[in-house]
TISETI-780602 format. One record per residue (C-alpha): residue number from 1; residue in one letter; x, y, z. Coordinates in pm, 1 decimal. Layout:
lose:lumti:xx:yy:zz
NUM:a:X:Y:Z
...
# end
This chain:
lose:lumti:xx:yy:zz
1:x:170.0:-1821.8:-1349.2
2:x:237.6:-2024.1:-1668.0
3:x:-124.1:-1965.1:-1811.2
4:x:-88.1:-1585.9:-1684.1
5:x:156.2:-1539.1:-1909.8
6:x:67.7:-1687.5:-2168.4
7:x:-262.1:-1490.6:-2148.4
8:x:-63.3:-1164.6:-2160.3
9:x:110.8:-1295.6:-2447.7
10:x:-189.1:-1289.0:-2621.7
11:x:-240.9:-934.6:-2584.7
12:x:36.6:-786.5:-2775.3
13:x:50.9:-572.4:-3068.6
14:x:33.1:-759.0:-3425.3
15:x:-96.1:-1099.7:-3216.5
16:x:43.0:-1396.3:-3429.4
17:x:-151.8:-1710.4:-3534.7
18:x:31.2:-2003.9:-3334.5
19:x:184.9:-2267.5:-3575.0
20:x:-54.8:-2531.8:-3479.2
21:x:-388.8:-2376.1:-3493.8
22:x:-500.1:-2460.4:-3832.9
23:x:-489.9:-2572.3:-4176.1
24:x:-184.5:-2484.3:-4423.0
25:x:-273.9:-2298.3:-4706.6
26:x:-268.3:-2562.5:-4934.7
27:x:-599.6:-2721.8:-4768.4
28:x:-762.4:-2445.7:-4948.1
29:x:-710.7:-2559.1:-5298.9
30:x:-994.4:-2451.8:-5510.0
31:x:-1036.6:-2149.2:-5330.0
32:x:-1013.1:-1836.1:-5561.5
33:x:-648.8:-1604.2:-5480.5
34:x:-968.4:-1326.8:-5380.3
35:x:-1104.8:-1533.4:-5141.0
36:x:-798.4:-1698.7:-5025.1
37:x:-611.7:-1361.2:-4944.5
38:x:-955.0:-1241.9:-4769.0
39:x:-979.6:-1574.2:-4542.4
40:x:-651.0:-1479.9:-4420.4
41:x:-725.3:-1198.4:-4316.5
42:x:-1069.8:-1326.5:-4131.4
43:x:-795.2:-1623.8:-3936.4
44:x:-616.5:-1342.7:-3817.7
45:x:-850.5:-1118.7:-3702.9
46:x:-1010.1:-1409.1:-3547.6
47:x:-727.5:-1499.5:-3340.1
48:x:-695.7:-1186.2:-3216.8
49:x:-1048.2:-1124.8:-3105.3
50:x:-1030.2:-1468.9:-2911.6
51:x:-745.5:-1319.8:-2741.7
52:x:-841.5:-977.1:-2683.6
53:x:-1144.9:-1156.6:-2506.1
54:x:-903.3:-1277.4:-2279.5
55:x:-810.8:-938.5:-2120.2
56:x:-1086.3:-914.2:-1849.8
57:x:-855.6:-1211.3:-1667.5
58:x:-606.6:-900.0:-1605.1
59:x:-875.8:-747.7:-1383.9
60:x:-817.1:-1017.8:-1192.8
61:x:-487.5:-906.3:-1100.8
62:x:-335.3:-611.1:-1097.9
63:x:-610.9:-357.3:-1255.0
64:x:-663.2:-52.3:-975.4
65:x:-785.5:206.1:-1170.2
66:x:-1130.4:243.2:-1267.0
67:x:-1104.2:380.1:-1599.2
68:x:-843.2:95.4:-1717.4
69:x:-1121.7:-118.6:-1563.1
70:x:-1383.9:-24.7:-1732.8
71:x:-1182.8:9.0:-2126.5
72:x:-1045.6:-295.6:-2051.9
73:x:-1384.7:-485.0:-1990.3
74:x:-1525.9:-321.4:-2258.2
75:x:-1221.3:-469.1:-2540.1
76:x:-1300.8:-797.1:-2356.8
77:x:-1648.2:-753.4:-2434.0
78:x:-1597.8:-700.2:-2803.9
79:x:-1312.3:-935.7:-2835.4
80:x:-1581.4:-1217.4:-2691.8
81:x:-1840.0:-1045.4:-2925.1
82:x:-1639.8:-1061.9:-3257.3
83:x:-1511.8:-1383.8:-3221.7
84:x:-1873.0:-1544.0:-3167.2
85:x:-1924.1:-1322.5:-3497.6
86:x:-1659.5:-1487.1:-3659.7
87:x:-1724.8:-1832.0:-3587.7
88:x:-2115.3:-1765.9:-3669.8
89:x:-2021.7:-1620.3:-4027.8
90:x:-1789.8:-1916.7:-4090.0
91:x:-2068.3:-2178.5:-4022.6
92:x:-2328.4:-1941.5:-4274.8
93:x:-2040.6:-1894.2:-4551.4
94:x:-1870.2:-2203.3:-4619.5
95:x:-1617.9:-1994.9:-4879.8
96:x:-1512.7:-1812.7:-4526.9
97:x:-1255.8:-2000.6:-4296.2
98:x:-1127.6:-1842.6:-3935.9
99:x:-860.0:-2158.5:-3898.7
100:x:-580.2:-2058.1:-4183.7
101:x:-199.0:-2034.1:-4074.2
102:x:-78.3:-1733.1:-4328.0
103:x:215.7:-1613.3:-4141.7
104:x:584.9:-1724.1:-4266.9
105:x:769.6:-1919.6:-3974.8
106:x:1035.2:-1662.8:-3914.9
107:x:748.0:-1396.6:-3882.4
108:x:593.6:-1637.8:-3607.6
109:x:901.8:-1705.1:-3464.1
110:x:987.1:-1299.4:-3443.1
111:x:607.6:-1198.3:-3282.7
112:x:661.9:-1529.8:-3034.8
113:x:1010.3:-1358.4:-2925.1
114:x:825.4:-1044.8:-2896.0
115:x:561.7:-1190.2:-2674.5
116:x:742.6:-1333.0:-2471.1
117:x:947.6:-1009.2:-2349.4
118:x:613.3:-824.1:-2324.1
119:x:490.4:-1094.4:-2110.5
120:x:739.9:-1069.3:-1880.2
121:x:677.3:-756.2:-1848.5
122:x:271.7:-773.6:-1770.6
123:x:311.0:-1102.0:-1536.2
124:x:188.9:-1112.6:-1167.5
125:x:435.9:-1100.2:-907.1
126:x:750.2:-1045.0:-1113.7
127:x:621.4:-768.0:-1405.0
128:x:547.9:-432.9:-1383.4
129:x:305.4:-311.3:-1139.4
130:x:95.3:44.7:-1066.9
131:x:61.0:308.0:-1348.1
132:x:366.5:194.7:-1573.4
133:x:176.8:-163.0:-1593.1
134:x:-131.9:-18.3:-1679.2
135:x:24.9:217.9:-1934.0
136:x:217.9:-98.6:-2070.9
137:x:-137.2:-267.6:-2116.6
138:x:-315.1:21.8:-2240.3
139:x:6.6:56.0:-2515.4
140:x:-41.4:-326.8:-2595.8
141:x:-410.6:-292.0:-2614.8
142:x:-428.6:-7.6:-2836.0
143:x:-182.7:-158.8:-3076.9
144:x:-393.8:-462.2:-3163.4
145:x:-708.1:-227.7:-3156.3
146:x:-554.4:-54.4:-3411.4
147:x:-373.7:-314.0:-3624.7
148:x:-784.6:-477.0:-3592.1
149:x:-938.6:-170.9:-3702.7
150:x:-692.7:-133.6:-4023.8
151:x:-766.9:-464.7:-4110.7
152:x:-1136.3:-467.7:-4089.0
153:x:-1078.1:-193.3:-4306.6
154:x:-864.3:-344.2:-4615.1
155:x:-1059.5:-613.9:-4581.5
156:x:-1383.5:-473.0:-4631.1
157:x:-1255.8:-288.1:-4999.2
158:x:-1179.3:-668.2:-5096.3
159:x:-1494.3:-806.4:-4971.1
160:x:-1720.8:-841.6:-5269.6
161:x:-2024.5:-989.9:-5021.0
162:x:-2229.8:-696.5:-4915.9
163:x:-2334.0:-849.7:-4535.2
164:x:-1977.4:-966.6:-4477.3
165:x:-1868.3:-609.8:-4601.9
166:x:-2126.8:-472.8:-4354.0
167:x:-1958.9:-646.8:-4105.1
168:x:-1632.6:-546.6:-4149.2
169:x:-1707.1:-195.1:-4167.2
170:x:-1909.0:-180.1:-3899.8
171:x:-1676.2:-381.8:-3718.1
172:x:-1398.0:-164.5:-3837.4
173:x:-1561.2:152.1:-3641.7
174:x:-1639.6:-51.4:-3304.4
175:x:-1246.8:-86.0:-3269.9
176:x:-1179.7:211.7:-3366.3
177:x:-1393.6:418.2:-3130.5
178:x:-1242.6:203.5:-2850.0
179:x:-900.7:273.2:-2963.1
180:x:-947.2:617.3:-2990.4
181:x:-1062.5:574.0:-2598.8
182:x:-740.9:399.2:-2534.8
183:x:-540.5:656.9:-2645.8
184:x:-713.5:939.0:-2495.3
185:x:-652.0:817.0:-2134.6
186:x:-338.1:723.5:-2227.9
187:x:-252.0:1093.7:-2327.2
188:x:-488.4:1240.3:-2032.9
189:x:-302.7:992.0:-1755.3
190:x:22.1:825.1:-1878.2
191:x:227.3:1052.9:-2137.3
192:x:420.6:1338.9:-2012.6
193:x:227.0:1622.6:-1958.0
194:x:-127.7:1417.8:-1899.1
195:x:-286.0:1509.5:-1596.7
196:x:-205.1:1219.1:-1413.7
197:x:164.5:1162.7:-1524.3
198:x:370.0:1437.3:-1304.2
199:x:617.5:1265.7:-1124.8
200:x:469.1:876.2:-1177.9
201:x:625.7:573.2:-1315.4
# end
């Protein structure tokens, strides 16, 4: 249950680098402000493409719908896919590092409360279950989809390498046509007025 829950923690909108997974800032002295600023940006998408690859585990539990089973694989997929990116571009750029900690304590501390609630909300046994778990999901899903595809996108106009800025943008569109998936079966199924949403919970 405790790993459970700490693997729907993961999953939440705005996913937060934990305190202890890497470097302060200050181990990057000599980096330029550019590069600095960009390598935060490549930790944090990191992190959340580790965790995102962490999703298909939910099948596991209390997935019944097909659809949400097949989205749901697929952001596994590209979580697992991106993050093996990731890790492959910081071994081929040394400038690039995936292990920074750029997010001020009380920020942590605020996403950690945050998780926490969600979690509780998404656990086995004791959280949500049926359609308003799998809307839940799909909500927390398309959140970091979206807060992904943004910054694939900012980061890309900063990028001054042209195959890093290749992958962002290309990167960029593969989470945002799976977010705009997300949010169609989400209005289709699980929003008042969908097809699927008369009289459900």
């Amino acid at each position: 249950m405790r790993v459970l829950l700490r693997v729907f923690a993961g999953l939440l909108p705005l996913v937060a680098v934990c305190a202890a997974c890497g470097p302060d800032l200050t181990a990057a002295a000599g980096v330029s402000a550019q590069r600095l600023i960009l390598n935060q940006g490549y930790s944090m998408l990191h992190t959340d493409m580790s965790r995102l690859e962490f999703a298909k585990l939910i099948l596991h539990v209390k997935i019944e719908s097909a659809e949400v089973h097949s989205i749901v694989t697929a952001i596994s997929d590209l979580g697992g896919a991106m993050e093996k990116d990731l890790e492959r571009i910081a071994r081929d750029y040394p400038a690039v590092q995936i292990d920074l900690d750029p997010l001020p304590e009380m920020e942590k501390r605020k996403r950690s409360d945050v998780n926490q609630q969600r979690a509780l909300a998404l656990a086995p046994v004791i959280g949500r279950k049926g359609r308003s778990f799998q809307r839940t999901l799909l909500l927390s899903l398309s959140a970091v989809l979206s807060q992904g595809s943004h910054l694939c996108k900012v980061m890309a106009e900063e990028e001054p390498d042209p195959g890093l800025k290749k992958f962002l943008l290309e990167s960029e569109q593969r989470l945002e046509v799976l977010y705009v998936r997300v949010v169609a079966l989400l209005d289709r199924e699980y929003f008042t007025g969908g097809a699927g949403s008369a009289g459900k919970s």
